[in-house]
N, C-alpha and C positions, 0 to 999 in steps of 0.2 A: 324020613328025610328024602328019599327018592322021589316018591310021590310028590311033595313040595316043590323038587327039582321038575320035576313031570311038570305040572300045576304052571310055574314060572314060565317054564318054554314055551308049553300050551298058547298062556296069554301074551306073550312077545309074538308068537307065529302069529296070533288073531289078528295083534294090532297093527304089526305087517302086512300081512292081507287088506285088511281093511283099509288102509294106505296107498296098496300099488292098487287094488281093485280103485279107492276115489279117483288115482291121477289117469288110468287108463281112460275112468268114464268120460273125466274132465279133456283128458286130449283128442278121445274121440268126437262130442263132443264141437268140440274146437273146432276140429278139421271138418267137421259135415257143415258148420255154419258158416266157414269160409270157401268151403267150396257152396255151398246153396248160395251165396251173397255176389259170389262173382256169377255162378249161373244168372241170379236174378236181376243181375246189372246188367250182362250181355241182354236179357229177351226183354227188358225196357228199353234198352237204347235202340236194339233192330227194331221195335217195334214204334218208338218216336220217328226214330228214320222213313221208317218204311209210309207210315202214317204223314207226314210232310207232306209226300204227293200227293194223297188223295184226299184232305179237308180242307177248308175254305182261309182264308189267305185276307190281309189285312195288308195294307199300306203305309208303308213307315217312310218318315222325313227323316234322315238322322242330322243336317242344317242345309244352307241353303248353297253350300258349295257342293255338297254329294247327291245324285243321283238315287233318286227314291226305289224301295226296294219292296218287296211281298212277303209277309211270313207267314209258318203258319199255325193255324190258333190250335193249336194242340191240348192247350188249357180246356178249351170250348169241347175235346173230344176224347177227355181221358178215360171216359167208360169204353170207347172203342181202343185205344191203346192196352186199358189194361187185359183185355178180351183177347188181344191178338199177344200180350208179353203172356197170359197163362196158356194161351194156348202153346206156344212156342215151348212154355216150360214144359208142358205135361206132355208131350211128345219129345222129351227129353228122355229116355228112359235111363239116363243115371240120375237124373231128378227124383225125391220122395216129394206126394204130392204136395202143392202150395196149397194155400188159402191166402188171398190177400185182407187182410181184415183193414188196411185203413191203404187208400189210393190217391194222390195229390198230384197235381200239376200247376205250376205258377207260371209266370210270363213275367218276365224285370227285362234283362240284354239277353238270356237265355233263358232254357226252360230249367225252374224248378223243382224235383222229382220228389216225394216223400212219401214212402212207401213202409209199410207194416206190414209182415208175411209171417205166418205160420204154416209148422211144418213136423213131423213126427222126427224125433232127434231116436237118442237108444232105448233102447225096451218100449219103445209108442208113447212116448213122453213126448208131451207138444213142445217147440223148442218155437222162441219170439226172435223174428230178426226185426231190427229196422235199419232200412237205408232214406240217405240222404245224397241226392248228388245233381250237378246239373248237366244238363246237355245242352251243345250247342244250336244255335236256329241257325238252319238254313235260311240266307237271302235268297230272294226267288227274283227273277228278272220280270215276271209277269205276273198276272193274278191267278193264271192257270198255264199248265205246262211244266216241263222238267228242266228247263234253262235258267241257269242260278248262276251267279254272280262267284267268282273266287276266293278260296280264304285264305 
């Protein structure tokens, strides 16, 4: 009879464990994908910013009452964007390392960003982000130069 009592307890403590051990993995987890996701949001956006000023610059109408403005074609230079957002990342050292495995840039009224990154989650377990989000264009007053229009 004790033994059985034994036996019982045994398997409630297993399945216990095995329980708080799933929600620990699941919230840690959690927490390293939202922290990687806002890292990798900050070193895309400095790195569209940053990228603004030095690639080449397109001409836009928006009608014939406003005042023509310059953007810039970011779409045309997302292998240098994403070169300067890993690099940023990997000199991050609370950052585990990225791999961006899919890189997007679109052009509509802003820039389109769509991005797929892996990255080693708990026990070296590849963990899949993907983000979606857009960034603002800068209007530019010229075709070259740092003078831009206000938002």
């Amino acid at each position: 009879m004790k033994n059985s009592t034994m036996n019982k307890a045994m398997s409630i403590l297993s399945i216990v464990l095995v329980v708080v051990g799933w929600f620990c993995w699941m919230s840690y987890n959690a927490s390293k994908d939202q922290l990687m996701e806002s890292k990798m949001k900050k070193a895309i956006s400095n790195a569209v910013n940053a990228m603004q000023y030095n690639v080449e610059r397109t001409k836009m109408n928006q009608s014939s009452n406003s005042l023509p403005y310059y953007f810039a074609r970011i779409d045309k230079n997302e292998d240098q964007v994403e070169k300067e957002a890993l690099y940023q990342l990997n000199t991050d050292s609370s950052v585990l390392s990225f791999k961006f495995v899919h890189f997007s840039i679109n052009w509509l009224s802003s820039y389109n960003i769509h991005v797929t990154a892996t990255y080693p989650g708990a026990l070296g377990i590849r963990r899949k982000l993907d983000l979606n989000f857009t960034q603002k264009v800068i209007a530019f007053k010229n075709k070259t130069g740092p003078d831009k229009f206000s938002s």
